[in-house]
N, C-alpha and C positions, 0 to 999 in steps of 0.2 A: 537552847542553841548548843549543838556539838559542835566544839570549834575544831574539834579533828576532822569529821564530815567535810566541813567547808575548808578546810588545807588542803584535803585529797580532792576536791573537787575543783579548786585556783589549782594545784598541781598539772591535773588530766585536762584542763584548760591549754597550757602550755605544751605539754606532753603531747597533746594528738594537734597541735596546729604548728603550721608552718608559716613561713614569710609570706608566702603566696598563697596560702588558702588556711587562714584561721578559725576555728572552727566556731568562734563566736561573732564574725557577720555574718549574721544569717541573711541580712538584704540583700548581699551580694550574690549570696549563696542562691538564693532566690530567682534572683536576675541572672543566672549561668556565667558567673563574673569573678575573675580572681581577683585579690586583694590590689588595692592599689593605695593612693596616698587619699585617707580622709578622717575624719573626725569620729567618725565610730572607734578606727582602731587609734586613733588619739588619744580617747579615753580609756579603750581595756589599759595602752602600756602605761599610761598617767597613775592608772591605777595600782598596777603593779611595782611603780619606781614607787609611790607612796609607803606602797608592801616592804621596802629592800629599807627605804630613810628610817623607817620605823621599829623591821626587824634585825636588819644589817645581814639578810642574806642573800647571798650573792646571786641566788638561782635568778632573783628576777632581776636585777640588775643586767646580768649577761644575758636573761630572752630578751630583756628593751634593746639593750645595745645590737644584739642580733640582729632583731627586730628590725631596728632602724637601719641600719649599717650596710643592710641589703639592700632596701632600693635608695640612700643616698650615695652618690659618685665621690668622685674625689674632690669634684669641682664643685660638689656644693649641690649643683642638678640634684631634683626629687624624681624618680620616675614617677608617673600618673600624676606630678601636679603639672596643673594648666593657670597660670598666675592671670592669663586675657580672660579668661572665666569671672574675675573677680568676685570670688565665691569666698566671704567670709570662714564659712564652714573650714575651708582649709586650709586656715590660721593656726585651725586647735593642736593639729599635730605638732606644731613648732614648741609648742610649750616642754616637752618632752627634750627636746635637745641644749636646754640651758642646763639641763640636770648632766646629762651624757657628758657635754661639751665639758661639763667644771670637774668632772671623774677620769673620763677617757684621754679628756685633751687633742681627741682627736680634730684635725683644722676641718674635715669634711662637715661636720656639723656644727661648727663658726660659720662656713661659708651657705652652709642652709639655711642660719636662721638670716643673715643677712640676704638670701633671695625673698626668703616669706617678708621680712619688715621692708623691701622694696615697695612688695605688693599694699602694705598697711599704709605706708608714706604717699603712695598714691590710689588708694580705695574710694571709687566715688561718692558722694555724699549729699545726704539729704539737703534741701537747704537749710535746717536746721543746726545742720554738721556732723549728722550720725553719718556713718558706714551705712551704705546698702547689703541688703543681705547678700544678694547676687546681682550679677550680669543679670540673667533673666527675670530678676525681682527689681527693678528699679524704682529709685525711691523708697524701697520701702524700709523700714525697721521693724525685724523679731526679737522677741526676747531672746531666743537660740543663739542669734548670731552676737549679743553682747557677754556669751559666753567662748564663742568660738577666737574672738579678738583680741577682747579687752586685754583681759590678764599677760597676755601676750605680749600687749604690745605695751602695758606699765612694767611687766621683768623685762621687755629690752629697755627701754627707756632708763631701770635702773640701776640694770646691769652694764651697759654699754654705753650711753648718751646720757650721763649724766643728771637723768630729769628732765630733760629741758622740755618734751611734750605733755608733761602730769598733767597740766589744766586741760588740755582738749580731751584727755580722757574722762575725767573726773566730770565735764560738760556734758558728754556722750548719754554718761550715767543720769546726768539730772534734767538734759531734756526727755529723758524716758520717763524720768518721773514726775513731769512736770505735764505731759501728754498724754501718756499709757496708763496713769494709777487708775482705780476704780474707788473715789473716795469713798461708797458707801461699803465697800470691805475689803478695803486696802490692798487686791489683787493687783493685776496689771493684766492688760488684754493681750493675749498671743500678737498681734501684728498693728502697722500702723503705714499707711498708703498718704507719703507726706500731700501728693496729687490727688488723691479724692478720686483714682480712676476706678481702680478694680471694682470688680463685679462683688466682692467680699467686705468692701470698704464701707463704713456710714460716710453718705455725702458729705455731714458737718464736718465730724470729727477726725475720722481718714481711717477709724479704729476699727480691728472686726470685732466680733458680736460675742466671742466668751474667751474665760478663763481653761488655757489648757495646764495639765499639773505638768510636766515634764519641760511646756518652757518658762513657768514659772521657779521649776527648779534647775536650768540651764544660769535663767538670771539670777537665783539666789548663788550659786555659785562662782556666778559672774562679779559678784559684789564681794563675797567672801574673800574667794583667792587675790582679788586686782586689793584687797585691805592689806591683805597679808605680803604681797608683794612690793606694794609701796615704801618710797624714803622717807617720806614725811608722817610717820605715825604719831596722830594727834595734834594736827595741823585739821582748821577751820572746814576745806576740803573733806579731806579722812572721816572726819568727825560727821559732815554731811551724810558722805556714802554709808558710815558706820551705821546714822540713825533711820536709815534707807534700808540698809538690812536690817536690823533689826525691828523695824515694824512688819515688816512683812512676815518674819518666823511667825509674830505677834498675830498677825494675820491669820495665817498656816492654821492653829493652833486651835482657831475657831471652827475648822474644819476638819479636823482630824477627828477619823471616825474612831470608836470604839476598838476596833483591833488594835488602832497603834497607824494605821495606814490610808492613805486618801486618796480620793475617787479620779477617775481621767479625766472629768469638768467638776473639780472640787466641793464649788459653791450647790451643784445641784445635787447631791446625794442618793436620793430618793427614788430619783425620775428616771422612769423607762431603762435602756440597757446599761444603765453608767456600772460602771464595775468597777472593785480596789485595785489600782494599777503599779507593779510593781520598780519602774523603772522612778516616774517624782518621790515616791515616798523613800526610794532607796536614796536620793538626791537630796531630800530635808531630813532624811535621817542624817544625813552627812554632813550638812548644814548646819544642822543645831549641833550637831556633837564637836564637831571640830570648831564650827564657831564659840563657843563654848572651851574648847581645851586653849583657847589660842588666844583667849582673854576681849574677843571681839563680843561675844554677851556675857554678861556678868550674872543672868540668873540659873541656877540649877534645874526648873523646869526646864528649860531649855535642851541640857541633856540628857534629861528623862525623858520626854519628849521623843529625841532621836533616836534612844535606845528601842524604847516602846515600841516606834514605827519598822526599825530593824527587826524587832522577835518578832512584830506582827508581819514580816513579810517569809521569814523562814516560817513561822508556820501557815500557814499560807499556802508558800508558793514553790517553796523549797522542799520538793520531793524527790524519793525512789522507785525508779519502775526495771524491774528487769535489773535488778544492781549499778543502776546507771544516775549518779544525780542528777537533778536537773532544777534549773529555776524560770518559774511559769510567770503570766501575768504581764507581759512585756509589750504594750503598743510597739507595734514595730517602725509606724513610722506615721507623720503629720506633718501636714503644712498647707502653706495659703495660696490658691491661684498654682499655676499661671489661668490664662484663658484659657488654653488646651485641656485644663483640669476642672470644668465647673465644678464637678461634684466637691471638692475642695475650699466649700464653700464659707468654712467656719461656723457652721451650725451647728446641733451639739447633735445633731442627728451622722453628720461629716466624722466626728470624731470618736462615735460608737461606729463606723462603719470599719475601721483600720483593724488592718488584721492583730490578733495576739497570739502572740510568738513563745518560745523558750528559748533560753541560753542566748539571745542576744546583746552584743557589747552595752547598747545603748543601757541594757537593765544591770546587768552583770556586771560593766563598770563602776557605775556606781555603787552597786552593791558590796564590790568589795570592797571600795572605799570606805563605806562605810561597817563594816567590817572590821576593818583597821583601827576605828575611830574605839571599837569594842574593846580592843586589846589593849587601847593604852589607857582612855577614862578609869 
């Protein structure tokens, strides 16, 4: 790993993109679309505020602030969010302005995160009590989206409100794990149809049919940061969530291939076009290392583990063509349903079909997070 390589390369990251067309959605880019407010670019800047806590340099501090600063108003207004969408997904960007807010002081991003925690206060729900993913997903629970929320909505709760909703999160957490685990390898299934409608749904169960890695590691993250977040560390709660993660690395672990990195339907290895995908294994490389620095797993493999997964995705995936770096290997994109989507059918045939990318936030975010994780273990 040349760690100068990848600073010039988070550098030209920032350097060649703007507020409105950053060069690392590629989905957007795809779709003939400029940037607007969502959880791809959630995670580049989440990423990069990690970069600034840890290095204390201010280049990324001032692009998030940028960043952000551009399309929130004075009044709080997000341009591009649609809060009647009820789209969990775009919760995640909120996470980013409890950092801004505590630095900058500016009130425009007080008054943002209090429109996003409107939308969480009243987010439809399973009747089990989970969050919908979306408006156009109802009823249902992904893994993705107990990333896109949760942690959200326990730093305002413990920044702002005192606590007072900890238990309905911490609930969130354990009817997932109490519905979506896969006791013979401690997985979790991408989705869960509380209704039993979708065409992608088991009639009994409400569950689709496999292990994706990327929202396996949405929800390990999910778990990590909403630990670290929290006021009551080591409270009966905490402790649940705690051994909730860390079975799952335990899990992970059993599946990680030989390079350090794991496949796009994990458990299947072997079969037909599965390929090492760089976006989950950049996401449990991050997971075990920082879970790990942060005192949430106590054992050493763990971040060996993450290390391992991290060099085996730079070499890998992290090439030069034309003096230009770049990082491969990136499903660009997955999900369940609607109708309008059969082919989205949660097959594992569904999830070799999605295109693979470069330089996409979804990979690249993570990756530098984990990244980060290098520089201080």
């Amino acid at each position: 790993m040349d760690t100068k390589v990848i600073d010039t390369y988070i550098d030209e990251l920032m350097t060649k993109s703007t507020a409105e067309i950053p060069v690392w959605n590629i989905e957007k880019a795809k779709a003939g679309k400029k940037s607007g407010w969502d959880y791809i670019d959630g995670c580049m800047i989440l990423a990069l505020l990690e970069m600034y806590d840890t290095s204390g340099d201010k280049k990324f501090l001032d692009f998030a602030d940028y960043y952000e600063d551009f399309r929130i108003s004075d009044d709080g207004s997000i341009d591009g969010y649609k809060k009647d969408e009820w789209n969990i997904d775009n919760i995640n960007g909120g996470k980013n302005l409890f950092v801004l807010y505590s630095i900058t002081k500016k009130e425009k991003y007080r008054k943002a995160l209090e429109n996003l925690y409107d939308q969480v206060k009243n987010q439809p729900r399973t009747k089990e009590g989970n969050f919908w993913h979306k408006k156009i997903y109802p009823n249902q629970v992904w893994l993705d989206g107990l990333y896109m929320g949760l942690p959200f909505y326990m730093e305002y709760e413990t920044t702002f409100n005192d606590s007072k909703n900890r238990e309905d999160i911490y609930n969130q957490f354990f009817n997932v794990e109490r519905i979506m685990k896969d006791p013979k390898t401690g997985l979790y299934f991408h989705g869960y149809d509380s209704e039993r409608k979708m065409f992608w749904a088991d009639k009994e169960t409400g569950l689709s049919r496999n292990f994706w890695l990327r929202s396996l590691g949405w929800f390990s993250m999910a778990m990590l940061d909403t630990l670290n977040k929290a006021s009551d560390r080591g409270s009966e709660n905490w402790n649940h969530l705690k051994s909730m993660f860390r079975d799952l690395q335990t899990a992970m672990l059993a599946f990680q291939d030989e390079s350090g990195m794991w496949y796009q339907v994990p458990n299947r290895q072997n079969e037909g076009a599965n390929y090492l995908e760089t976006s989950g294994s950049a996401i449990f490389a991050y997971s075990m290392m920082k879970g790990f620095r942060t005192k949430i797993l106590d054992d050493t493999k763990f971040r060996d583990a993450g290390l391992k997964a991290f060099n085996g995705i730079c070499d890998r995936y992290l090439t030069t063509e034309d003096g230009k770096l770049g990082l491969g290997g990136i499903c660009l994109v997955a999900g369940l349903g609607p109708e309008t989507s059969p082919r989205r059918d949660g097959s594992f045939e569904y999830y070799m079909s999605e295109p693979i990318v470069k330089d996409d936030a979804k990979g690249v975010g993570p990756f530098i997070l984990a990244y980060n994780e290098t520089r201080i273990v």
